[in-house]
C-alpha positions in Angstrom: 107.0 79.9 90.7 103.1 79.6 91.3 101.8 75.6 92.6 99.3 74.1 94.0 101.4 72.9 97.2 100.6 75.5 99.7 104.5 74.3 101.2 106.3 75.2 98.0 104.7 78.7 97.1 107.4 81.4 97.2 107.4 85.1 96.1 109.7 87.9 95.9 108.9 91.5 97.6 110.6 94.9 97.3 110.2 97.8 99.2 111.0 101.4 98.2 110.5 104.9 99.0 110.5 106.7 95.4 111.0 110.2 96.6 108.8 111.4 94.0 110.9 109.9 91.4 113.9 112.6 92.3 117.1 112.3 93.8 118.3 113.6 97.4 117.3 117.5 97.7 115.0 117.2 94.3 118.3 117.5 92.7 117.8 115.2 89.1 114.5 113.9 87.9 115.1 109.8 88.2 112.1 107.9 87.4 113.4 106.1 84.3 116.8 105.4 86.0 114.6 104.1 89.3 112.2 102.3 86.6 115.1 100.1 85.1 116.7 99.3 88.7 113.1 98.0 90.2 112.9 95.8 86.9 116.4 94.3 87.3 115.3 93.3 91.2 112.7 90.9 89.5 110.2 90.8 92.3 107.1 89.8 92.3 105.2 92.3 94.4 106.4 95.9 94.8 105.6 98.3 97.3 106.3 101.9 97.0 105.7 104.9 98.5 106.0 108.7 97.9 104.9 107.6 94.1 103.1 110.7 92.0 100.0 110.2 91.3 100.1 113.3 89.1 102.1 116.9 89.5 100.9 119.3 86.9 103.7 122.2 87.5 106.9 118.9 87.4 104.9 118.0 84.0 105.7 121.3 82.3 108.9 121.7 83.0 110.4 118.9 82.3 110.8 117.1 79.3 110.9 113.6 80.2 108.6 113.9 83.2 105.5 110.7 82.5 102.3 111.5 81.0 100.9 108.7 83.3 100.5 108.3 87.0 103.9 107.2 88.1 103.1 104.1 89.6 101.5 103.0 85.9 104.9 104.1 84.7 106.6 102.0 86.2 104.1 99.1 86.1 104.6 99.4 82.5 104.3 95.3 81.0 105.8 93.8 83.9 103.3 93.7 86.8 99.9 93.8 85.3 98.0 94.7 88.8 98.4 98.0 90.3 96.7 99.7 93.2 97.6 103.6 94.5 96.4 104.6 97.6 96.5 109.3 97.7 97.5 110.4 100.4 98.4 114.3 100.2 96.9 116.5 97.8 98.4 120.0 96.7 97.8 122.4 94.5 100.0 120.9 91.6 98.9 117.4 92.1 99.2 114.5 95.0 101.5 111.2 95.6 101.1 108.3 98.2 101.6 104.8 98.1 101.3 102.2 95.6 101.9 98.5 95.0 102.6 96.7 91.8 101.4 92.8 91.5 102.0 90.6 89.2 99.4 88.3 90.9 96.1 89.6 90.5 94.4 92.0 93.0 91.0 91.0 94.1 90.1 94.0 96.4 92.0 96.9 97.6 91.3 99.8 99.7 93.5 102.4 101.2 93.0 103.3 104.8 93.9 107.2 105.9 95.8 107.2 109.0 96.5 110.9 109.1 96.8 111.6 112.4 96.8 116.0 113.2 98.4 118.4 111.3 99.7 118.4 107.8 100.8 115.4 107.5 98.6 112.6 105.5 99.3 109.4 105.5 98.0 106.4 104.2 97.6 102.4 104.6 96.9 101.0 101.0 95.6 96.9 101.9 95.5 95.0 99.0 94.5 91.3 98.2 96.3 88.9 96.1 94.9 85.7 95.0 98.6 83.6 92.7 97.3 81.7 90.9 96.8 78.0 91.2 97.4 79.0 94.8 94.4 78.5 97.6 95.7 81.0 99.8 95.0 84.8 99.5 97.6 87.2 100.2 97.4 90.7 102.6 99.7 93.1 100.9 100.0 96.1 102.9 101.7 99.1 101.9 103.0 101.9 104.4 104.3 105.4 104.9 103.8 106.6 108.9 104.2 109.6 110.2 107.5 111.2 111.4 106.0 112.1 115.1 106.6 109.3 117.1 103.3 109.4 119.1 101.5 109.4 115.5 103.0 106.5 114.6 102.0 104.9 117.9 98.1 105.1 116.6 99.5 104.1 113.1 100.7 101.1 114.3 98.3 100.0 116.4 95.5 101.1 113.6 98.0 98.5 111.6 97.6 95.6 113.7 94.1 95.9 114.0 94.0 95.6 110.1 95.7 92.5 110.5 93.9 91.3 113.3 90.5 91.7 111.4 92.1 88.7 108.2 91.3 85.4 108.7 94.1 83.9 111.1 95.4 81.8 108.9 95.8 83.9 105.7 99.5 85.1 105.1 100.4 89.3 105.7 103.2 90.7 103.9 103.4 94.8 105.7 105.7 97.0 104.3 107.2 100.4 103.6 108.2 103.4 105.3 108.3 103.0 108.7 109.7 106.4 109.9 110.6 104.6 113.0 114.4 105.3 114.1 113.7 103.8 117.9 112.5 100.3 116.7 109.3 100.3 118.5 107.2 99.1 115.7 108.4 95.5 116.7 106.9 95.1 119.9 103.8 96.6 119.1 103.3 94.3 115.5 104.3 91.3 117.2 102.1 91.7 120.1 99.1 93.1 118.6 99.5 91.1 115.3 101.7 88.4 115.4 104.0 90.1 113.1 107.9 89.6 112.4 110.4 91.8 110.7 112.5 89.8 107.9 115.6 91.3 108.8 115.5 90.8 112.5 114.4 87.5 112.3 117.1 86.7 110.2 119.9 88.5 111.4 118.7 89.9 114.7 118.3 93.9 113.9 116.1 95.6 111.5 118.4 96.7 108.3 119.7 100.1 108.2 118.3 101.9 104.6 118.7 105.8 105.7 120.3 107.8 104.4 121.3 105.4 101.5 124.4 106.9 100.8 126.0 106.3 104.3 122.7 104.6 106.1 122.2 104.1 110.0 118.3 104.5 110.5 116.2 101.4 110.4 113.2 103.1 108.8 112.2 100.4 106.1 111.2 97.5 106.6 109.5 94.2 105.8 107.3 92.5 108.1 105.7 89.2 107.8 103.2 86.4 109.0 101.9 83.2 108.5 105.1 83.2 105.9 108.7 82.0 106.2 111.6 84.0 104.7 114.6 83.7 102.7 117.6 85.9 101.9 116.6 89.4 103.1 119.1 92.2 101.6 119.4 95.7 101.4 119.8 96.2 97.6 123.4 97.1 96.5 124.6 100.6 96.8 124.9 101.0 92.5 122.7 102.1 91.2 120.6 102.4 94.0 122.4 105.5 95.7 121.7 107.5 92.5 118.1 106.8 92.9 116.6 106.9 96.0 117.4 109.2 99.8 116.5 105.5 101.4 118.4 101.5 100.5 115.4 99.4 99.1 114.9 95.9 100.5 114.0 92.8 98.6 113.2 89.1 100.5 112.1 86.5 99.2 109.0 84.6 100.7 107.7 81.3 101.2 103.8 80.1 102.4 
């Protein structure tokens, strides 16, 4: 997959919000289940968000529940690189966002975009460096807010992320986008220069919420200084079991 032909790099991404590792409603503890379907989608780069970093009371009560942060859980021999960005801490123990690599990471740092009020939420911005591959990759991992004047800031604090990168260097941003109107596009493409996969491809952003019957466009995969191929939402088995939201998987070319 890796070359030295900047044309003929590609790279597949997926995108999913764990839940914490438990079904709809905290019904069924999942994360083995979840750990099996993200290994069968064979990507290359993961994002993920609401992963545990730790949760001491979920620990003691139940049997299988990972001694390990869940994102190392699910790392586990297939993407050597990790990086997890905390964004809310409780009294049990705190989750955020994470991405899983198998190209190293040369720097990460995860930015808090919390706006007011209890909610936290993070921007985890990692670098990837393929090898045998001059050009550096901006992973960016996200999870905005659910007010829509929040995530407003959070995208605009997004762009000028991106704007700050070399203008050349490729930008993979994705996550949780919380962002049922579709105004994230304007405001990334404008500010950025960045495109969503799926509305590039098929002219709307993919519907991934709820999974079991979805019609929000909250997830989402936006690129630049990258072509893509094959965007899907990930089939409804196994995947409805796993997850309240329909992962998304691409596959991306520099």
């Amino acid at each position: 997959m890796s070359s030295t032909d900047r044309q003929s790099f590609a790279f597949k991404v997926l995108t999913v919000n764990v839940h914490k590792g438990f079904t709809s409603f905290n019904r069924r503890f999942m994360l083995h289940e979840l750990r099996e379907a993200v290994r069968e989608v064979a990507a290359d780069v993961v994002f993920l968000q609401e992963v545990l970093g730790t949760h001491r009371r979920h620990a003691s009560r139940l049997a299988n529940f990972p001694q390990s942060p869940h994102y190392e859980f699910l790392a586990d021999q297939i993407w050597p690189q990790f990086a997890y960005g905390r964004n809310a801490v409780y009294d049990n123990g705190h989750h955020g966002n994470a991405l899983l690599s198998k190209f190293p990471i040369s720097y990460y740092e995860n930015h808090d975009i919390s706006i007011t009020g209890p909610e936290r939420r993070g921007m985890l911005h990692c670098v990837l460096e393929p090898p045998g591959h001059a050009a550096k990759i901006h992973a960016i991992c996200v999870h905005l807010g659910l007010q829509e004047a929040h995530r407003r800031q959070q995208l605009h604090r997004a762009a000028a992320l991106i704007r700050s990168f070399p203008a050349d260097e490729p930008v993979v941003l994705s996550g949780d986008f919380n962002d049922w109107r579709g105004r994230a596009h304007a405001i990334l493409e404008d500010e950025a220069g960045m495109q969503e996969v799926f509305v590039r491809a098929f002219g709307r952003a993919a519907r991934t919420f709820p999974s079991s019957l979805p019609v929000l466009a909250l997830d989402r995969i936006y690129v630049r200084n990258a072509a893509v191929h094959a965007p899907v939402v990930l089939p409804r088995k196994p995947w409805v079991r796993l997850s309240d939201h329909a992962p998304l998987a691409a596959e991306i070319s520099l």
